[in-house]
C-alpha positions in Angstrom: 56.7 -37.1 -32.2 59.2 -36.8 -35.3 59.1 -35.4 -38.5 57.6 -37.7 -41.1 59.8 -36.0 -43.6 56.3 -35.0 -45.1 57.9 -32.5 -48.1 54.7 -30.5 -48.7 54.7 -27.2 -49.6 52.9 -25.2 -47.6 50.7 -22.0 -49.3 53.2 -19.5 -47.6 54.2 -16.7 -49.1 58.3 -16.5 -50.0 58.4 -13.3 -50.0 56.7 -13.0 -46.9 59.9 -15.6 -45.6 62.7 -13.8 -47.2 62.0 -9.9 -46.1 61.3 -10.8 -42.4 65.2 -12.2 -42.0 67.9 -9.7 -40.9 70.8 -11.0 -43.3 68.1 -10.7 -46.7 65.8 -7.9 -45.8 68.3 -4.8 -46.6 68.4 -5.9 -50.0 66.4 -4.5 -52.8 63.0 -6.3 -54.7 64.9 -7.8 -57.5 67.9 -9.6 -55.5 64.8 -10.3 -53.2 63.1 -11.8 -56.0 66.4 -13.7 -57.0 66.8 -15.4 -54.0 62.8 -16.4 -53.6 63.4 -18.4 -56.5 65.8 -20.8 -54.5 63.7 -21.0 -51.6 61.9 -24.1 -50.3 59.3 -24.0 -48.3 58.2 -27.0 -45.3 55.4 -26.9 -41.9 55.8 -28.9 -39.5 53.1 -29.7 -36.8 53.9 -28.8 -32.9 56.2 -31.5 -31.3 57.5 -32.6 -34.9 61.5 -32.6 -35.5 62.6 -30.2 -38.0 66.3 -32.0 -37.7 68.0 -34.4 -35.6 71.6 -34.4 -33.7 73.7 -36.1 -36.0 71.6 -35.4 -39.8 73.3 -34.0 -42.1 73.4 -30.0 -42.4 73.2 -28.7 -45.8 70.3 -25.8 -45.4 69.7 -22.1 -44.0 66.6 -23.0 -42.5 64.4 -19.6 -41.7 61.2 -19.5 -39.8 58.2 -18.4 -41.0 55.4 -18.4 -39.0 55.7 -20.2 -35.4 58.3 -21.5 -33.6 61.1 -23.6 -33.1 63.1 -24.8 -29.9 66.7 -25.8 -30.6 67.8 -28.0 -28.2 70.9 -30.8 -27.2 70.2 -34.2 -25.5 73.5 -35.1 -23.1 74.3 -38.4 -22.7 72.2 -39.3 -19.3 69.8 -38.1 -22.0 69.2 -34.7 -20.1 67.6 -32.5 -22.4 69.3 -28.6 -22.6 67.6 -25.7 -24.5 69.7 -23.8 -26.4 67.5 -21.3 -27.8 63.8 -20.5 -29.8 63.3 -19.1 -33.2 60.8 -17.2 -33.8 59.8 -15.7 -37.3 62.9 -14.6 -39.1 65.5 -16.5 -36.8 67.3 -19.4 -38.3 69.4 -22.2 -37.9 71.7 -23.8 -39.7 74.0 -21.0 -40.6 77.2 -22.9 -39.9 76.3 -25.4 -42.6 76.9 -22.2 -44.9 80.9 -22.6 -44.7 81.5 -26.6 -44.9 80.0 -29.8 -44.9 79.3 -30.7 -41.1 76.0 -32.7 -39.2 73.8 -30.9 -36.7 74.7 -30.8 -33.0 71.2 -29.9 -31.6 67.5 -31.1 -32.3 65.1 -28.4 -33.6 61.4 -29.4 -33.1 58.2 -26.7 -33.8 56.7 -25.8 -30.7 53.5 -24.9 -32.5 52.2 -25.1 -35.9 55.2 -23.7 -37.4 56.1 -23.2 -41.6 59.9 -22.6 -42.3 61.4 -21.4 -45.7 65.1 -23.6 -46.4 67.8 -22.5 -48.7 70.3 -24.7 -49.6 73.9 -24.4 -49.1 75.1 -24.4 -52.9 72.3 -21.4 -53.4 73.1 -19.7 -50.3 76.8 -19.6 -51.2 76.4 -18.4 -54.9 74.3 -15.8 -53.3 77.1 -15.0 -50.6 79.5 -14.2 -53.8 77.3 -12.5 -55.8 76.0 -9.7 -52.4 78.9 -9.6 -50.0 76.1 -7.4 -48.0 74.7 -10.7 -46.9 77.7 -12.6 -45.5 78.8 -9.8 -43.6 74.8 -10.0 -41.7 75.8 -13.2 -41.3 78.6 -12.5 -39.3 76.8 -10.3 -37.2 74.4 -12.6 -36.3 77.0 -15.7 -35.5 78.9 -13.1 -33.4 75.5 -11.7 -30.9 75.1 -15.8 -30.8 78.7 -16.6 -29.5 78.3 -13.5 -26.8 74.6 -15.1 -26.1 76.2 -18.5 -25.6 79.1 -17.0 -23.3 76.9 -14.9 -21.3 75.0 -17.9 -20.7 77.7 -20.5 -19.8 78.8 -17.6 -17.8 75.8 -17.9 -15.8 76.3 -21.4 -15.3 79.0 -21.2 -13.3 79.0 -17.9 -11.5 75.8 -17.4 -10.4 72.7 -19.2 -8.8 69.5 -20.4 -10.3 67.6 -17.0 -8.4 70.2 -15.0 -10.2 69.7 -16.9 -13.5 65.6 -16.8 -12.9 66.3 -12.8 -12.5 68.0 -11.7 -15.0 66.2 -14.3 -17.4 63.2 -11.7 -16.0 64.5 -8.9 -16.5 65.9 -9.8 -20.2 62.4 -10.2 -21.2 61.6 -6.8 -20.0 63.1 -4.5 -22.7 64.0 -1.0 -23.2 60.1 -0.2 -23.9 57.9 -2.1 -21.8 56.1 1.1 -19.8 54.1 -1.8 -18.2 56.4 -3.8 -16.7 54.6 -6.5 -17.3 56.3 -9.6 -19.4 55.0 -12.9 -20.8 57.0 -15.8 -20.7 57.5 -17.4 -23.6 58.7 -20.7 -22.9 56.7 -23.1 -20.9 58.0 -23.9 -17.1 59.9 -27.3 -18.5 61.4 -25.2 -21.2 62.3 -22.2 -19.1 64.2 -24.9 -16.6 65.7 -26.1 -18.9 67.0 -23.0 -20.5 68.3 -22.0 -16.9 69.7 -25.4 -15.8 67.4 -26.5 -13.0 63.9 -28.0 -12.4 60.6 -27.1 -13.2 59.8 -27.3 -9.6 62.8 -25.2 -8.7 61.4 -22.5 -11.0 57.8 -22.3 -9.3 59.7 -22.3 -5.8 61.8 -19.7 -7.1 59.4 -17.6 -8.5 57.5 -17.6 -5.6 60.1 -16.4 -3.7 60.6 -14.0 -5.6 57.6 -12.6 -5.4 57.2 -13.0 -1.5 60.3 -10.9 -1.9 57.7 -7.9 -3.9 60.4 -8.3 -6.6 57.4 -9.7 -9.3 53.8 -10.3 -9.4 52.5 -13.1 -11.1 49.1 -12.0 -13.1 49.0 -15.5 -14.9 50.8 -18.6 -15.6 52.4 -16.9 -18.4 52.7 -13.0 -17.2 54.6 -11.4 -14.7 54.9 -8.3 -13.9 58.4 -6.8 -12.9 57.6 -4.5 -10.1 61.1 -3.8 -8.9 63.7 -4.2 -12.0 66.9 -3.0 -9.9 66.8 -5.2 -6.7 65.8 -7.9 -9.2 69.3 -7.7 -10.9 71.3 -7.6 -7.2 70.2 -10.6 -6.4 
C-alpha cells in the first residue's frame, strides 16, 4: 500500500515532536518554540510509504509516534532493511547539505505521525544554533559505524553469529531479566540479517536446543547465557 500523499495534519502536539529528538532537545523553550513554528506535521497508516527510492529529498523527517522501516529494493527486487525509527529517530538528514533523491523506501509499520522540516528552515536554523549541526554530526557518525558493523557482519561471520549478536544487542546494559522482545517481525528480522525467515526459526531453534535462549513468545526471548551466545 502507498502513500496517498494525503497532507492532513494530524492533532499532534509539535512540541511534543521537537523535544523528543536528540539534535533539538538540548536547546532552550524559546529556540524550541522558534523552530515549532517551521514544523509540519503528516500520519501515515501501517504499510503506507512515507518516501520512495528515487523522490526527491528536501525534508528532516522526525518520528512522532510509531514507526518507520527504512528499507532498499535491489534490482532482483530483494528487499534489504536498513533500519527502524522509532519516536525521535529521523531520516532524511543528508538532504540537510545538498539537493539529492532518496536511496531507500521508508514505510510506517503501524499507525505512525511524523513531524517534517524542510531543508531551507533547517539550514537557517543550522546557522543561527551551531549546537544543532554539531548533533547532527554525531548522529551521521554512530550511523556510518552502525552501517560498517553491519556490512562487517556480512561478510565475516555466519547467519548464527548474525542471529546472536542481533540477540544480544537487544539485551542492553540494564535488562536484570534477560528477557528481550523482538521488535521486528521474523520477515523483517531476516531481512535485517541477510537470510530467510525460515532460516531464522531454524536458527533460533537451534539456538535454543543449544540452552543459549528460551523462547517465552513469538516476540520474547529470553537470553539465558549472553557469553556463549557471543562465541558463537
Amino acid at each position: 500500500m502507498t502513500n496517498t500523499n494525503h497532507n492532513h495534519n494530524c492533532s499532534i502536539s509539535h512540541k511534543g515532536c521537537v523535544s523528543l529528538v536528540p539534535i533539538f532537545n538540548h536547546l532552550d523553550a524559546e529556540q524550541m518554540d522558534e523552530i515549532m513554528e517551521t514544523v509540519q506535521s503528516q500520519s501515515f497508516e501501517k504499510g503506507e510509504v512515507v518516501y520512495h527510492a528515487g523522490d526527491k529529498s528536501d525534508v528532516l523527517t522526525i518520528v512522532n509516534k510509531g514507526s518507520l522501516r527504512i528499507y532498499r529494493l535491489a534490482e532482483s527486487g530483494k528487499e534489504q532493511l536498513v533500519r527502524v525509527l522509532r519516536p525521535g529517530e529521523f531520516t532524511g538528514e543528508l538532504a540537510l547539505f545538498n539537493e539529492k533523491v532518496h536511496e531507500n523506501y521508508a514505510e510506517a509499520m503501524e499507525p505512525t505521525s511524523v513531524c517534517q522540516i524542510t531543508r531551507s528552515a533547517l539550514q537557517d536554523l543550522l546557522v543561527k544554533y551551531p549546537s544543532i549541526s554539531l548533533k547532527i554530526l554525531q548522529e551521521l557518525s554512530t550511523r556510518v559505524d552502525q552501517s560498517e558493523q553491519q556490512a562487517a557482519r556480512f561478510t565475516t561471520e555466519s547467519t548464527e553469529q548474525r542471529l546472536a549478536l542481533y540477540l544480544a544487542d537487544l539485551l542492553g546494559p540494564d535488562n536484570e531479566s534477560n528477557i528481550v522482545t523482538l521488535p521486528l517481525t521474523k520477515k523483517d528480522l531476516a531481512s535485517y540479517i541477510g537470510t530467510t525467515p525460515e532460516t531464522v526459526s531454524r536458527k533460533l531453534k537451534e539456538l535454543e536446543e543449544l540452552n543459549l535462549i528460551e523462547r517465552i513468545s513469538s516476540s520474547k526471548i529470553k537470553i539465558l547465557d549472553e557469553d556463549n551466545l557471543l562465541f558463537l
